[in-house]
N, CA, C and O of each residue as an XYZ file, in Angstrom:
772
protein
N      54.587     -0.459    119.891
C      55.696     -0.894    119.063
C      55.779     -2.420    119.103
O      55.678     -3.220    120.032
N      56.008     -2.571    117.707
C      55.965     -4.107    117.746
C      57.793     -4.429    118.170
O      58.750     -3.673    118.008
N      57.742     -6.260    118.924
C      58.806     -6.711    119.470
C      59.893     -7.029    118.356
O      59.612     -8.147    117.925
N      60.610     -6.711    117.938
C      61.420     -7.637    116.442
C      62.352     -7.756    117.273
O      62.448     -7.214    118.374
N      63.281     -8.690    116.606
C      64.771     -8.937    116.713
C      65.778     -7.713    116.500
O      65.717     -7.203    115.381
N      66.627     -7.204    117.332
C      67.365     -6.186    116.694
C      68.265     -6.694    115.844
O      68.740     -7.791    116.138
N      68.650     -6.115    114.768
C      69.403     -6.492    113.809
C      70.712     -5.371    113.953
O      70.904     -4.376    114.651
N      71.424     -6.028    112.998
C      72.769     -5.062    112.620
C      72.639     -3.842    112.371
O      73.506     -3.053    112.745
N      71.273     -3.327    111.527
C      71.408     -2.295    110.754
C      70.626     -1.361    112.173
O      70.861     -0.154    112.103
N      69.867     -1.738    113.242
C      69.867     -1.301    114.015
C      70.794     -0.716    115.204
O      70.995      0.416    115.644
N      71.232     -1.919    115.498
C      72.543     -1.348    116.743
C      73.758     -0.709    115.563
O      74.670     -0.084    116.105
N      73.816     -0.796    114.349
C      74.877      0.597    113.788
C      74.104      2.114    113.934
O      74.591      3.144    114.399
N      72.964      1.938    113.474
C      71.945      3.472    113.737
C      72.042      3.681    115.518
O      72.347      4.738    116.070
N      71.781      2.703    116.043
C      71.806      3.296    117.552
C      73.277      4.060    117.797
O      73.487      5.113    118.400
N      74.099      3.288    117.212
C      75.698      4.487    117.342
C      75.691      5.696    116.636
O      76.531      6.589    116.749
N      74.968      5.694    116.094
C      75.552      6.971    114.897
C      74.179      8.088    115.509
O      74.467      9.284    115.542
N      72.834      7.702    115.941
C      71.742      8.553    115.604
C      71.912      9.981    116.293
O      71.436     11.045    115.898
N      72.805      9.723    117.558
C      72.966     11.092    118.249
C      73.922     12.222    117.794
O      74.091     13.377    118.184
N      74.533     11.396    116.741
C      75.451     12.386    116.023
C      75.278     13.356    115.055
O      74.789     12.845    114.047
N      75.536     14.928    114.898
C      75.274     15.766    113.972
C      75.706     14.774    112.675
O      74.889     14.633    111.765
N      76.805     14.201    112.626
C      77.418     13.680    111.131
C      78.315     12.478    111.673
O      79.011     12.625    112.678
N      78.279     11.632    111.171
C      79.717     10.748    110.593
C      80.134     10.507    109.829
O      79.448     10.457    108.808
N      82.139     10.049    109.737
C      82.544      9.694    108.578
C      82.197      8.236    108.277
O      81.673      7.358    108.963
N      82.781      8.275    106.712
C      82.653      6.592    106.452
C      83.316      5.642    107.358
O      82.863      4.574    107.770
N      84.614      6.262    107.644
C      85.731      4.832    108.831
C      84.612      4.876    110.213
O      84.419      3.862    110.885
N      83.890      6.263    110.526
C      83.433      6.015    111.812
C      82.198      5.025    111.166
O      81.767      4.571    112.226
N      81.578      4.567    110.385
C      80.196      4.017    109.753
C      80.911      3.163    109.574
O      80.255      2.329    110.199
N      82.025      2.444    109.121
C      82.627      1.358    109.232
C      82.873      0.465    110.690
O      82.769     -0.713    111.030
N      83.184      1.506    111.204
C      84.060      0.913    112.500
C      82.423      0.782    113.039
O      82.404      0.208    114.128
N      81.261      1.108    112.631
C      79.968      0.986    113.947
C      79.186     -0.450    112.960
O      78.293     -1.149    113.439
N      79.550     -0.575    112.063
C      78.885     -1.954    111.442
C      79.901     -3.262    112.052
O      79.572     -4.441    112.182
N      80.910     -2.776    112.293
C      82.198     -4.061    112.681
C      82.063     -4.383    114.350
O      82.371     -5.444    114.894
N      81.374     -2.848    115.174
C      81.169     -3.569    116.162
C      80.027     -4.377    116.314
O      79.986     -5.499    116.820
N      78.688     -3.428    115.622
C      77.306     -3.920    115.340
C      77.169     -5.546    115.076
O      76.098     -6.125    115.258
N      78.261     -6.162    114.668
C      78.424     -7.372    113.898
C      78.896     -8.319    115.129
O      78.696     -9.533    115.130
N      79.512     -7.652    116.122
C      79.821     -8.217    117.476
C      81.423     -8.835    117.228
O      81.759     -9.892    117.764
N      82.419     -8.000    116.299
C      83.442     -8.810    116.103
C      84.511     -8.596    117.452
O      84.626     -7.559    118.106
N      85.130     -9.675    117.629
C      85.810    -10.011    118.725
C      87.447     -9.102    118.843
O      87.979     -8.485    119.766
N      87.850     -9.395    117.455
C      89.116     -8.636    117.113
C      89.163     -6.862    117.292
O      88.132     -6.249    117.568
N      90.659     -6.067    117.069
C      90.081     -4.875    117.153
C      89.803     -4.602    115.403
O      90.006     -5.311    114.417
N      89.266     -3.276    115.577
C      88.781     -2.747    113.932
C      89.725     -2.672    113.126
O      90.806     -2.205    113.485
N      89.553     -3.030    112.118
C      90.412     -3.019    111.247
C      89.750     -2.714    109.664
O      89.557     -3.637    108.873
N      89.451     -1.336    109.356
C      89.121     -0.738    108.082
C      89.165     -1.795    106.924
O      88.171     -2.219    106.335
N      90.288     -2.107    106.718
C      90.286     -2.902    105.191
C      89.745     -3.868    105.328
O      89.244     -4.281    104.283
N      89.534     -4.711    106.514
C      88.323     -5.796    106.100
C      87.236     -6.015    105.893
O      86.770     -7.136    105.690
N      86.443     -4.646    105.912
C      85.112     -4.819    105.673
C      84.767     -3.367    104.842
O      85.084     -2.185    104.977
N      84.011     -4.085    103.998
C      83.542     -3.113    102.337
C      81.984     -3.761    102.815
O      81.425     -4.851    102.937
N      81.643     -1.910    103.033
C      80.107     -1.926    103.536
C      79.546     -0.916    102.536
O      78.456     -0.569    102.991
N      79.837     -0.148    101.135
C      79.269      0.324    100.282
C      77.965     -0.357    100.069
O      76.927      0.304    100.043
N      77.968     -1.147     99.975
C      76.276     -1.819     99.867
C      75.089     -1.371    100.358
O      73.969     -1.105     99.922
N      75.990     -1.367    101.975
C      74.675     -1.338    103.172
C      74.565      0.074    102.857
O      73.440      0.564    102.951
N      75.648      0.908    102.456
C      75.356      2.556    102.772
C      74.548      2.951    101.778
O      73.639      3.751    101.999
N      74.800      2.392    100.450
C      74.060      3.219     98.948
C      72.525      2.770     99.603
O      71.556      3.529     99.559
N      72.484      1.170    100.316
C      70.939      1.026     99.970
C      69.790      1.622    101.558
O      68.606      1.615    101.895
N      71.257      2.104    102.131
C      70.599      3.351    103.513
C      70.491      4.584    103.046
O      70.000      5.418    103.807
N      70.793      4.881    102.085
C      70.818      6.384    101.161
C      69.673      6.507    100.406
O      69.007      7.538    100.307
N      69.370      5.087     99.693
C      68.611      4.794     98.368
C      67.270      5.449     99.323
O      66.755      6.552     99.141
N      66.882      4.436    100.375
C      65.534      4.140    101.277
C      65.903      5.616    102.333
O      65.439      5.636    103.473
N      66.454      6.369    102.003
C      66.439      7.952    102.840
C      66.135      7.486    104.278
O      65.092      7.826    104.838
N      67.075      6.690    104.879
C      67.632      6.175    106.123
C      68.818      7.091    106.378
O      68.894      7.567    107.511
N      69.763      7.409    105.483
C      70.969      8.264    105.818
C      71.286      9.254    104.532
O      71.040      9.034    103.346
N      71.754     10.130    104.986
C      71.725     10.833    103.691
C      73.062     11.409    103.796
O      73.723     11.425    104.834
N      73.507     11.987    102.414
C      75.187     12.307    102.465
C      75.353     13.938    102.288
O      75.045     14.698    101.370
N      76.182     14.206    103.995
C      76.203     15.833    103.395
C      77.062     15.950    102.645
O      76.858     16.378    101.509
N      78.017     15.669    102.995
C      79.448     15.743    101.593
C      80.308     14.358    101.324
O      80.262     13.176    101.664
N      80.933     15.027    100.694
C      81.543     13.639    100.264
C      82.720     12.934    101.917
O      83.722     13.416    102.444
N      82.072     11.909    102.156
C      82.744     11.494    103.145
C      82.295     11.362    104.693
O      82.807     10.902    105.713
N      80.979     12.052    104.324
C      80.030     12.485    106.115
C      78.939     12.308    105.730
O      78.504     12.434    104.586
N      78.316     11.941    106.850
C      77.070     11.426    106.725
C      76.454     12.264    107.801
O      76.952     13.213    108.408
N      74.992     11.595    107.941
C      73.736     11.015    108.780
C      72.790     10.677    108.717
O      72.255     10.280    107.681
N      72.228     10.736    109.943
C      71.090      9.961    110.076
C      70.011     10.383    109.979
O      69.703     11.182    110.864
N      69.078     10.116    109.044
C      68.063     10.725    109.011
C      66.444     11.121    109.675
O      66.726     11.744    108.652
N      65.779     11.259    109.980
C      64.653     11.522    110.158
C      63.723     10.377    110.327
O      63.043     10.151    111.328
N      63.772      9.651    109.189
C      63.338      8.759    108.934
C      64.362      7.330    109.274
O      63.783      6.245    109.230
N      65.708      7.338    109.574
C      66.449      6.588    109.977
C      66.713      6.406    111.484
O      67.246      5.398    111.948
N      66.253      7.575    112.291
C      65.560      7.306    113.446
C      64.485      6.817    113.878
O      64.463      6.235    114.963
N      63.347      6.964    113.083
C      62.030      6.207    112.776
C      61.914      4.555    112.971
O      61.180      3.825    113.637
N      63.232      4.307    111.866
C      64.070      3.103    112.236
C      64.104      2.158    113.540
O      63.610      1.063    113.809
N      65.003      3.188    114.302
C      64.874      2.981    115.671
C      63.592      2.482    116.331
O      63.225      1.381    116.741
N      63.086      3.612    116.288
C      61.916      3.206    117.301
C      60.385      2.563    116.369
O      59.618      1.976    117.133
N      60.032      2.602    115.286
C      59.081      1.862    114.819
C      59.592      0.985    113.464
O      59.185      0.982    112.302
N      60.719      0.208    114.182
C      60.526     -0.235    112.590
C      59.718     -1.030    111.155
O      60.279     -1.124    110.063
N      58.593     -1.448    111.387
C      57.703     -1.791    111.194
C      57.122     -0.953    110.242
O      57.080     -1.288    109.058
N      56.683      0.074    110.634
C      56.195      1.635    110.248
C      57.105      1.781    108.897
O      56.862      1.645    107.698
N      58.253      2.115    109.645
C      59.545      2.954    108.530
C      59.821      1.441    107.237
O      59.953      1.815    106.072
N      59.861      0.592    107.374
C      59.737     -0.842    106.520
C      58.521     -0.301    105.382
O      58.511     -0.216    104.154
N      57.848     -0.090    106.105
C      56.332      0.227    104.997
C      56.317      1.319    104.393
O      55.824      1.330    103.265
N      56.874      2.609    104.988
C      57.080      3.542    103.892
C      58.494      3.239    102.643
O      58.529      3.654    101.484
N      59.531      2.407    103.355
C      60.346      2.098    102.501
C      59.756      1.345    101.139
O      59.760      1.736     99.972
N      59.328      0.316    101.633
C      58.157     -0.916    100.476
C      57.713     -0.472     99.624
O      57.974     -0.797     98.466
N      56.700      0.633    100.058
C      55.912      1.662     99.619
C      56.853      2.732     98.451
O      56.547      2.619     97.264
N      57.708      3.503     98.743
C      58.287      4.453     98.144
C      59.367      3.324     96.890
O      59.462      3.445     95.669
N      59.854      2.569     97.572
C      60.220      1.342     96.318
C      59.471      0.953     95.544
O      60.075      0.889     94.473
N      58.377      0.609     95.419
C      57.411      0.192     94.981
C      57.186      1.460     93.581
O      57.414      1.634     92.384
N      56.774      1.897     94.404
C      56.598      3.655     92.949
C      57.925      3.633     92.658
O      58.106      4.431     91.738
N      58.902      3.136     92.971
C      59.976      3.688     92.023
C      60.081      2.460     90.699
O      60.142      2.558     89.474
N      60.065      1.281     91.675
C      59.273     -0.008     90.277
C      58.779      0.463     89.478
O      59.342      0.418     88.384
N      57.330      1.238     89.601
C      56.213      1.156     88.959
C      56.587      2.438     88.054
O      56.086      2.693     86.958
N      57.460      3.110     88.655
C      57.917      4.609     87.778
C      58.825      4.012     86.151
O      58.844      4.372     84.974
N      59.449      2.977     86.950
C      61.087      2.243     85.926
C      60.119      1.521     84.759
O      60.218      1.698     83.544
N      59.313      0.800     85.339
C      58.559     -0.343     84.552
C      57.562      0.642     83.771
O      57.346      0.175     82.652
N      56.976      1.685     83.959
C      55.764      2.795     82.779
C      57.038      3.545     82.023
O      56.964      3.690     80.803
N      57.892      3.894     82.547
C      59.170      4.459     81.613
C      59.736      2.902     80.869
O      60.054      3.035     79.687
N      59.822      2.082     81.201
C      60.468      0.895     79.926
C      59.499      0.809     79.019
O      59.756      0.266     77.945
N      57.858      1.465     79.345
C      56.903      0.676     78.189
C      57.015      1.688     77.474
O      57.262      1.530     76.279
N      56.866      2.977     78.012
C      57.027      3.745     77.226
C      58.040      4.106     76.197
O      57.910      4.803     75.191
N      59.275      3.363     76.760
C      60.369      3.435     75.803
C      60.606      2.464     74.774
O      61.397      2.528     73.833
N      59.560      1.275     75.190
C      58.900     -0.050     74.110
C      58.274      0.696     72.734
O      58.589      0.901     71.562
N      57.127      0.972     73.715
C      55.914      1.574     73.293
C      56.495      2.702     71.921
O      55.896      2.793     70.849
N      57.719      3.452     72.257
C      58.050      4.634     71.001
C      58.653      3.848     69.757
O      58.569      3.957     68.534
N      59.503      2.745     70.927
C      60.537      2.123     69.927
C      59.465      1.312     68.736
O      59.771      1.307     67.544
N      58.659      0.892     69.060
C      57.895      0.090     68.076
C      57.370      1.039     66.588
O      57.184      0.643     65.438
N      57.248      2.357     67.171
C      57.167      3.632     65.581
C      58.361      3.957     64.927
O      58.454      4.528     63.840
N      59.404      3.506     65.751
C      60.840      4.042     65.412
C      61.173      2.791     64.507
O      61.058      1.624     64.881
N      61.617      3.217     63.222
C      62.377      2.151     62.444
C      63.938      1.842     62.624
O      64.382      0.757     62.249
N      65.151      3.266     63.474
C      65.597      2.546     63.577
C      67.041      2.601     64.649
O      68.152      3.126     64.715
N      65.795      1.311     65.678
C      66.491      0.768     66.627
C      67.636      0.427     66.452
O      67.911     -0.050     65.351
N      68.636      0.548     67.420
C      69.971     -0.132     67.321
C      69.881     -1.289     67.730
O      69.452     -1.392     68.879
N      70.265     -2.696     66.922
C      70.033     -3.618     67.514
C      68.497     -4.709     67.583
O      68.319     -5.861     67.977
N      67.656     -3.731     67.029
C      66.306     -4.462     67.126
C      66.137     -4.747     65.528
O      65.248     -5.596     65.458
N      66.553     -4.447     64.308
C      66.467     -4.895     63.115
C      67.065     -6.265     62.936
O      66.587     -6.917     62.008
N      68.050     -6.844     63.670
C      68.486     -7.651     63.596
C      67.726     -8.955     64.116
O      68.084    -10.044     63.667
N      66.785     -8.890     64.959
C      65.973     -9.455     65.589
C      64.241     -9.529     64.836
O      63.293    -10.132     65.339
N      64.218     -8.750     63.558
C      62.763     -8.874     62.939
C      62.329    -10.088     62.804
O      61.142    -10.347     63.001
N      63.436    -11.246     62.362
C      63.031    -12.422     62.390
C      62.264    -13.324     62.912
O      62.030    -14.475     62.544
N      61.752    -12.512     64.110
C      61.602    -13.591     65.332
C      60.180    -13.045     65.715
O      59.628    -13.473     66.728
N      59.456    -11.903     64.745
C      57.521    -11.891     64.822
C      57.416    -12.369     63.982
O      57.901    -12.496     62.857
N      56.398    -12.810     64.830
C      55.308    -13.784     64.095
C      56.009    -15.652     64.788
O      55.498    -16.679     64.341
N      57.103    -15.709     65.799
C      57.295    -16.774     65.939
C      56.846    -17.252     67.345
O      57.132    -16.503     68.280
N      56.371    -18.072     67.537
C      56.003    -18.853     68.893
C      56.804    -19.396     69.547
O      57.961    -19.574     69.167
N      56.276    -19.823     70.830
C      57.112    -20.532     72.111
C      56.409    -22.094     72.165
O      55.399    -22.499     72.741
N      57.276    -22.683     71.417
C      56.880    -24.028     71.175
C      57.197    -25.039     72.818
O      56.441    -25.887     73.294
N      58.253    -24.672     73.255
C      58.180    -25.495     74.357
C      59.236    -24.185     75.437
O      59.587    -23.057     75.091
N      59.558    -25.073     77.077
C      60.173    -24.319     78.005
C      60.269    -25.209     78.442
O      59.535    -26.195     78.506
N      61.705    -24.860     79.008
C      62.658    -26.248     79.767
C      63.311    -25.247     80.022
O      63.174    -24.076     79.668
N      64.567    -26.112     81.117
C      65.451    -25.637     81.789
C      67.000    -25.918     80.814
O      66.981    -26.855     80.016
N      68.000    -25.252     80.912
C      69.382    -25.554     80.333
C      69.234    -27.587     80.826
O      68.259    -28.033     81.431
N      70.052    -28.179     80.515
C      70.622    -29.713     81.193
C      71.683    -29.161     81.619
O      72.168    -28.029     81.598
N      72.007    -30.350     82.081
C      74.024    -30.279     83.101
C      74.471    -29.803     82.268
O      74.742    -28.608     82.147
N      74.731    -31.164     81.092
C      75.914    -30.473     80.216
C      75.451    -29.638     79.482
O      75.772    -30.495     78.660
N      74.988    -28.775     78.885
C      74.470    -27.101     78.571
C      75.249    -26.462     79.190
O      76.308    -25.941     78.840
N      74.452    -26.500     80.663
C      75.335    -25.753     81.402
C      77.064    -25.834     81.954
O      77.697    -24.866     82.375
N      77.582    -27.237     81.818
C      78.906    -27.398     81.809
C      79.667    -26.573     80.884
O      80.708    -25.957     81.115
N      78.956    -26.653     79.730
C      79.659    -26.048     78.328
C      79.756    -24.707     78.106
O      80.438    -24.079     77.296
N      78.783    -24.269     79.148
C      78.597    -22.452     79.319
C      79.236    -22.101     80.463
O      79.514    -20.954     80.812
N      79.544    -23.471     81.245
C      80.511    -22.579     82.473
C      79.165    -21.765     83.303
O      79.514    -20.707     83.828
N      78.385    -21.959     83.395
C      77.572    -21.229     83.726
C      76.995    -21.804     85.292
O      77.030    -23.029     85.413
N      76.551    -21.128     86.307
C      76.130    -21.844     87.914
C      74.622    -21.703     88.042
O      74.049    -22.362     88.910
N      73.892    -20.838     87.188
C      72.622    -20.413     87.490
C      72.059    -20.937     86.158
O      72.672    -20.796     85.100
N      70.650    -21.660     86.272
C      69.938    -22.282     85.442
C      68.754    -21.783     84.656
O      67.626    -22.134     85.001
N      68.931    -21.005     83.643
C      67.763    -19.515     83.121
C      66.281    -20.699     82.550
O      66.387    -21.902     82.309
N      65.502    -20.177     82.500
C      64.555    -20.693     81.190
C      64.851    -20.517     79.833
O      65.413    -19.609     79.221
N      64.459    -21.352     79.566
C      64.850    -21.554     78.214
C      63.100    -21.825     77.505
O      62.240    -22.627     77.869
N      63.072    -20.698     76.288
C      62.156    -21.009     75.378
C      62.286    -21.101     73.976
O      62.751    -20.294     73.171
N      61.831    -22.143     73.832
C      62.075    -22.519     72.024
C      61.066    -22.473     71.588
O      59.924    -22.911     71.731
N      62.052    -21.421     70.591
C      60.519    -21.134     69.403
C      60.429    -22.417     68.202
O      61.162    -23.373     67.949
N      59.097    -21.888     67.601
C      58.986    -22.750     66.009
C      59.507    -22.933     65.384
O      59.338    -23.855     64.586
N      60.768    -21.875     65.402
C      61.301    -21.681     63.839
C      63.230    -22.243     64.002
O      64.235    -21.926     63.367
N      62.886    -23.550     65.637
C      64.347    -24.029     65.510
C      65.438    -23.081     66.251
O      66.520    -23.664     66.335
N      65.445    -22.003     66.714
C      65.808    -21.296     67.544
C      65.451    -21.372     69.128
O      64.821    -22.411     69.326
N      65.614    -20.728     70.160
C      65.868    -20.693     71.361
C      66.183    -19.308     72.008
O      67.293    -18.835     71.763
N      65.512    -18.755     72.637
C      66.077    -17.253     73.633
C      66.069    -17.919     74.951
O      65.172    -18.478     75.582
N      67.692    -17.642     75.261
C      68.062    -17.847     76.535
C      68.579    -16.849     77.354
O      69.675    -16.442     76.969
N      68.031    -16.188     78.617
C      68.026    -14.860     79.298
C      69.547    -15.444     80.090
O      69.547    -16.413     80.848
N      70.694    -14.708     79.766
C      71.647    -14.316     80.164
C      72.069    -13.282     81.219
O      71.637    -12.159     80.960
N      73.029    -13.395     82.693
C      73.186    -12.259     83.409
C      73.927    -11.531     82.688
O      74.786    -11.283     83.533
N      74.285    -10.954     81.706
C      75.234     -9.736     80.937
C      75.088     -9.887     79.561
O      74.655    -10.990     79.228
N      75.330     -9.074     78.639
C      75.403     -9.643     77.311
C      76.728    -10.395     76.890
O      76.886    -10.798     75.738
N      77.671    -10.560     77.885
C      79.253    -11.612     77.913
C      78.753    -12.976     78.130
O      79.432    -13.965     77.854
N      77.601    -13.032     78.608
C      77.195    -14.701     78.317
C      78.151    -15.106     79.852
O      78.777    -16.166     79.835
N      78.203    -14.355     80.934
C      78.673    -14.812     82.288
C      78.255    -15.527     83.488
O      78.879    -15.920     84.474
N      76.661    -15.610     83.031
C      75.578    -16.487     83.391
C      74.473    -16.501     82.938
O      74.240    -15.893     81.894
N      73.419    -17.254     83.656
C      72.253    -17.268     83.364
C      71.354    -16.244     84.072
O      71.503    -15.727     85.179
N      70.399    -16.081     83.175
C      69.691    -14.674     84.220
C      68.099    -14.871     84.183
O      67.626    -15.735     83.444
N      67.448    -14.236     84.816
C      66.131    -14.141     85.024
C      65.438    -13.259     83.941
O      65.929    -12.542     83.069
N      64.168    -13.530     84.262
C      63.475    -13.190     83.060
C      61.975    -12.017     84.047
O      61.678    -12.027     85.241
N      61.511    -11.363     83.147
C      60.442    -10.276     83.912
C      59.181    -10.627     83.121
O      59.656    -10.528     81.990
N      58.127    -10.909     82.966
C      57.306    -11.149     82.595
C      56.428    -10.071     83.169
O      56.032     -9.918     84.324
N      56.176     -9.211     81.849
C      55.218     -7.734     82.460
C      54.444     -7.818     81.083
O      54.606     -8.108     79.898
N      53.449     -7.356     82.041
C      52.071     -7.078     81.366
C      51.562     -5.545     80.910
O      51.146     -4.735     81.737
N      51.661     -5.252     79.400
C      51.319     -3.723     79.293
C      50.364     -3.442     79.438
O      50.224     -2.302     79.879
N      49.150     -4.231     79.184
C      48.243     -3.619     79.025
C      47.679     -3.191     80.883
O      47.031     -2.153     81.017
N      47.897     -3.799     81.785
C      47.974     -3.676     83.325
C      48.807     -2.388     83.981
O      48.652     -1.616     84.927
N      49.677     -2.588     83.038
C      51.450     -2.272     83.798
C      51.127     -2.653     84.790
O      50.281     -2.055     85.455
N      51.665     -3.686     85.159
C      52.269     -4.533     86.247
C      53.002     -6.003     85.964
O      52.811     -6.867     85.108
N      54.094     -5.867     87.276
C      54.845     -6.967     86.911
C      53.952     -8.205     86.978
O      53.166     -7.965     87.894
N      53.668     -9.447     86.451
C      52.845    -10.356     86.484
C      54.222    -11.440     87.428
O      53.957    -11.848     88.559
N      55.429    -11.729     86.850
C      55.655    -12.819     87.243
C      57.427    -12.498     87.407
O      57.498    -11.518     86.666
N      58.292    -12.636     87.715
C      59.485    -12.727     87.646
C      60.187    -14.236     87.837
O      60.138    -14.808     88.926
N      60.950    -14.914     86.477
C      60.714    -15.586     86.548
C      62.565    -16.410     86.858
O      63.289    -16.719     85.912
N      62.857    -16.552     87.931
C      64.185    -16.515     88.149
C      65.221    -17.868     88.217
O      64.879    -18.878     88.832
N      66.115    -17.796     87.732
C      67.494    -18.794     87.753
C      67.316    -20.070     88.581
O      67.150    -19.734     89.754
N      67.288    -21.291     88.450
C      67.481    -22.069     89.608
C      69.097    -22.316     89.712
O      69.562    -22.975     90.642
């Protein structure tokens, strides 16, 4: 076994692993000590939905009912190799990428026979046009958008501009995916400064 640092998400599994089940307050109250807090527990200050969906996602913990948990099989694995259990996680993420990204082409791929897209007629304008240059937003761009994150920006030929937004509310700037069909694979992700 390799030496790592124990982390949080470790000493909370070391509380919970001997247990048939826990609730969420007891999975609360074992991340608040895990964290080394000095005070006593106190439920409402800490919103750990995060850590749990993405210990669920990676089949680290799994949910018997609504409200109870445990630990899994593989969330004991945790424990003692984590190294190991990291790589099947990587691994099983990975195919779920590669599952999301052959299902988007494919849903490219139909839409392009389909005449009619919601939303994509409005946009015919823009084959047959090029990416004349790429820059970043400036300050004031971004002052004027209220915006904290800095997208790419590409301007086409035809006097226009596509700028990758986090929402379609225009609430920031967002990253961009640069995938390759004919590969399927992601080539580049190309993200916010």
């Amino acid at each position: 076994m390799t030496n790592y640092k124990i982390t949080i998400q470790q000493r909370v599994f070391e509380q919970l692993a001997d247990k048939k089940s826990f609730t969420r307050a007891e999975l609360d109250k074992a991340i608040w000590i895990a964290q080394g807090n000095k005070f006593e527990f106190n439920r409402r200050g800490g919103y750990y939905g995060t850590n749990l969906q993405a210990w669920i996602t990676n089949k680290l913990v799994t949910r018997i009912k609504r409200g109870v948990f445990k630990i899994t099989p593989r969330g004991k694995l945790y424990l003692t190799d984590r190294g190991r259990c990291n790589k099947i996680v990587r691994t099983e993420r990975d195919k779920r990428r590669q599952a999301n990204l052959k299902r988007m082409h494919d849903e490219y791929a139909s839409s392009i026979f389909s005449s009619g897209d919601k939303g994509v007629d409005e946009f015919q304008n823009l084959i047959g046009t090029t990416i004349k240059s790429i820059r970043r937003l400036s300050s004031t761009e971004l002052k004027s958008l209220g915006w904290s994150k800095n997208p790419l920006v590409l301007v086409l030929n035809n006097g226009t501009c596509l700028i990758p937004q986090l929402d379609d509310e225009g609430n920031d700037g967002g990253a961009v995916l640069h995938y390759n069909y004919r590969d399927e694979k992601e080539t580049k992700i190309i993200y916010t400064t």
